[in-house]
C-alpha positions in Angstrom: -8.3 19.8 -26.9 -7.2 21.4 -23.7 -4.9 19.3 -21.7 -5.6 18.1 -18.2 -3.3 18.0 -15.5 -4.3 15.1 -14.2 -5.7 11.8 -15.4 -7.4 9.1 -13.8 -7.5 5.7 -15.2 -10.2 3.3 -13.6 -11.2 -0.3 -14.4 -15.2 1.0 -13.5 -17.4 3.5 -14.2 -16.6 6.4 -12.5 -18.6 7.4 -9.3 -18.7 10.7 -7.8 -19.6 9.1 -4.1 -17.0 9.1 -1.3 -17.4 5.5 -0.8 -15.1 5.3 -3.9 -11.4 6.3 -4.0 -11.9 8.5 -7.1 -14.4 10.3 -6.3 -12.5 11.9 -3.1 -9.4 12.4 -5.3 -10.7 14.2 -8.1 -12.6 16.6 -5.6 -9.0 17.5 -3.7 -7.1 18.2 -6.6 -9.6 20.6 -8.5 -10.2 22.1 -5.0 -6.9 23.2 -5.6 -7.5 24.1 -9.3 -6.0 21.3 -11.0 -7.8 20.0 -14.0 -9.0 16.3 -13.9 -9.7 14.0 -16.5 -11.1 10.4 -16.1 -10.8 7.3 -18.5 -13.3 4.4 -17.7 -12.9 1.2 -18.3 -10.5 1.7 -21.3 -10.4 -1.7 -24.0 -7.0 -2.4 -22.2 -5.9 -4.8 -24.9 -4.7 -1.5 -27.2 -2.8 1.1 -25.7 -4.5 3.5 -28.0 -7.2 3.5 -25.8 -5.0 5.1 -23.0 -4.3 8.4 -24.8 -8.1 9.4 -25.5 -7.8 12.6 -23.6 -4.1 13.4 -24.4 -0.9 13.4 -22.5 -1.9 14.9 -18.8 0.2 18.3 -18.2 1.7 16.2 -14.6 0.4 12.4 -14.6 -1.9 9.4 -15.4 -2.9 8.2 -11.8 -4.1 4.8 -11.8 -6.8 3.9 -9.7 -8.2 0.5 -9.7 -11.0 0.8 -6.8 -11.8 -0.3 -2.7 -11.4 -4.0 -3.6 -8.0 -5.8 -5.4 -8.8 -7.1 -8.4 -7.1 -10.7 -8.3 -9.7 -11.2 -5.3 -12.4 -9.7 -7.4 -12.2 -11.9 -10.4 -11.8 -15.2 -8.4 -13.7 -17.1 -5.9 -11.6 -18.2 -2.5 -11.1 -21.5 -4.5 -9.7 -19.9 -7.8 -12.6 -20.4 -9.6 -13.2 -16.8 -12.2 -16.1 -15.0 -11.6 -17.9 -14.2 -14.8 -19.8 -11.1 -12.6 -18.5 -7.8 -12.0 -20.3 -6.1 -9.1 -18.7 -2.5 -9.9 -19.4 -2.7 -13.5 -22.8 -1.5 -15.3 -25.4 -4.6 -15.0 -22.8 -6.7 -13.3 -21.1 -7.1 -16.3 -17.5 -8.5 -16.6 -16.8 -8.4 -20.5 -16.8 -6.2 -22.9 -19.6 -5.6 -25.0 -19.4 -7.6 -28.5 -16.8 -10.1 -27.3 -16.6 -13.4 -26.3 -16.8 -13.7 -22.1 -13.1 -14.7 -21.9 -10.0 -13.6 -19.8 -8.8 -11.7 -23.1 -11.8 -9.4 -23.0 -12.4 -9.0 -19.3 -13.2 -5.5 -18.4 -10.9 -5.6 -15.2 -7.8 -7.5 -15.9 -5.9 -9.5 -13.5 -3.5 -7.5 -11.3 -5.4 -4.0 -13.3 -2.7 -1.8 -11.6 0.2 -3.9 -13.8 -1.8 -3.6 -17.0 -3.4 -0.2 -17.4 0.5 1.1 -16.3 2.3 -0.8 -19.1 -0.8 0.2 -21.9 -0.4 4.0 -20.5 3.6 3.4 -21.1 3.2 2.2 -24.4 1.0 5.5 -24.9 3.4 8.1 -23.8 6.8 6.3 -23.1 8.3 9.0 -20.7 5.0 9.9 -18.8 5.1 10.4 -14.9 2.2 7.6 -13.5 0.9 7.9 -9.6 -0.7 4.2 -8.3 -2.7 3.6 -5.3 -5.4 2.2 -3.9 -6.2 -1.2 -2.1 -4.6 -3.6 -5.1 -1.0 -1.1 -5.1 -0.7 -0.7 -1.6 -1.0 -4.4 -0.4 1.0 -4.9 -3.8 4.1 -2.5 -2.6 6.7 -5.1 -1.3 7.4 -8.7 -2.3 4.0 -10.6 -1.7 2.4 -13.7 -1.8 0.0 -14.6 -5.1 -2.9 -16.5 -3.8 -4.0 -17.0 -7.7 -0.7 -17.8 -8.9 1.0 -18.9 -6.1 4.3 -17.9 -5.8 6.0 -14.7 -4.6 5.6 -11.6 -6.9 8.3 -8.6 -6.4 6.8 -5.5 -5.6 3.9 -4.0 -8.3 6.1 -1.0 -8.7 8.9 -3.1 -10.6 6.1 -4.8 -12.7 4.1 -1.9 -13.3 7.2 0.5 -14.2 5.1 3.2 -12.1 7.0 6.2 -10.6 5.6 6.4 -7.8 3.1 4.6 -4.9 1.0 6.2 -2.8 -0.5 4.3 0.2 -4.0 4.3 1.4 -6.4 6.6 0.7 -4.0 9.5 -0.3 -5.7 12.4 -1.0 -2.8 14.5 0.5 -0.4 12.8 -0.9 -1.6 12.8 -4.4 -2.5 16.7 -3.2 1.5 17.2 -2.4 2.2 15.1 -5.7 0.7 17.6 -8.2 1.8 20.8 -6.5 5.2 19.8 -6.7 5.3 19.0 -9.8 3.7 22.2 -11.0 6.2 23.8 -9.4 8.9 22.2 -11.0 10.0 19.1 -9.6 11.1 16.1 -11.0 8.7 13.1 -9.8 11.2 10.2 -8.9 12.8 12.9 -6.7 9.4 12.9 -4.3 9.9 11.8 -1.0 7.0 11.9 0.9 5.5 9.7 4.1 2.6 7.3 2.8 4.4 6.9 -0.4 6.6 4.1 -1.6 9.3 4.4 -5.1 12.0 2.6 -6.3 15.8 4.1 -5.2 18.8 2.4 -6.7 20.7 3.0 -3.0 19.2 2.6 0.6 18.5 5.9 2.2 21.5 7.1 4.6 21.6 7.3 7.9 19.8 3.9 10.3 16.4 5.1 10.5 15.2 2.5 8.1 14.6 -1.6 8.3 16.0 -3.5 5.8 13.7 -6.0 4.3 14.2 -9.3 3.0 14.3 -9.8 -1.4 11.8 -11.2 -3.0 14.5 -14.0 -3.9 14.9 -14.4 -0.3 
């Protein structure tokens, strides 16, 4: 099987309609003759399912949709939904299983899960997040489900790298660099956020408080 250099992972069918994220991003990047390969709705609770089309020749990419999916699965008053709008037939659980949280199609905080599952795949492989659920997810943030302050989705989701917004030119900028060679934790790009062990130099930064504070 011919590897791709690119693979999407989404918590929905895939739809080739630019009112979805995916659909925009796997358009730019074979535009530019990269190969794209998308994993729908993978059984989440075995990392097997994550590797299905091999290890991608850049990155997984994980892209959970236009709508977060802690606010999808719950009701203003934290009640779970047992619908799933962006699934086939509105349906939330997998086929064959009991309609629990266990066997959800679109996990709680999806970003988190498919990231760690795709780790446990391919322990050393570069993974791009983005979307609605990573952006708003990029700093320390308030858990309306949970309620408490969660550190930033990058530290949870042992990602590489976030891009914010739509980013089609970012994920563009993404892949050519690291077909030509560089590293991805060394990408520093605007609409992108990553983890650095020291602040950037000079002042033209703002220092934010910790998730602790």
């Amino acid at each position: 099987m011919n590897q791709f250099d690119v693979v999407f992972v989404l918590p929905y069918p895939f739809a080739d309609h630019p009112s979805f994220p995916e659909g925009l991003l796997k358009r730019s990047l074979e535009r530019k003759g990269f190969s794209v390969g998308v994993i729908e709705t993978p059984f989440w609770q075995e990392s097997k399912s994550f590797s299905v089309l091999g290890r991608p020749n850049l990155f997984f990419a994980v892209i959970t949709g236009p709508v977060d999916s802690v606010v999808l699965n719950y009701t203003s008053s934290r009640k779970r939904r047992n619908e799933d709008l962006y699934q086939m037939d509105g349906k939330a659980f997998f086929q064959g299983y009991p309609p629990s949280i266990k066997y959800k199609i679109r996990p709680d905080r999806a970003v988190t899960v498919f990231s760690n599952r795709i780790k446990d795949a391919f322990k050393d492989v570069p993974i791009v997040i983005g979307g609605v659920e990573a952006s708003l997810r990029r700093f320390a943030h308030y858990d309306f489900q949970q309620e408490k302050i969660r550190r930033s989705v990058l530290l949870d989701s042992r990602a590489n790298i976030l891009v914010n917004g739509m980013g089609e030119m970012q994920l563009l900028e993404i892949a050519e660099r690291m077909k030509n060679g560089e590293e991805i934790d060394g990408i520093d790009i605007p609409g992108t956020t990553s983890v650095r062990r020291e602040a950037p130099g000079g002042e033209n930064y703002l220092r934010l408080p910790s998730s602790e504070e």
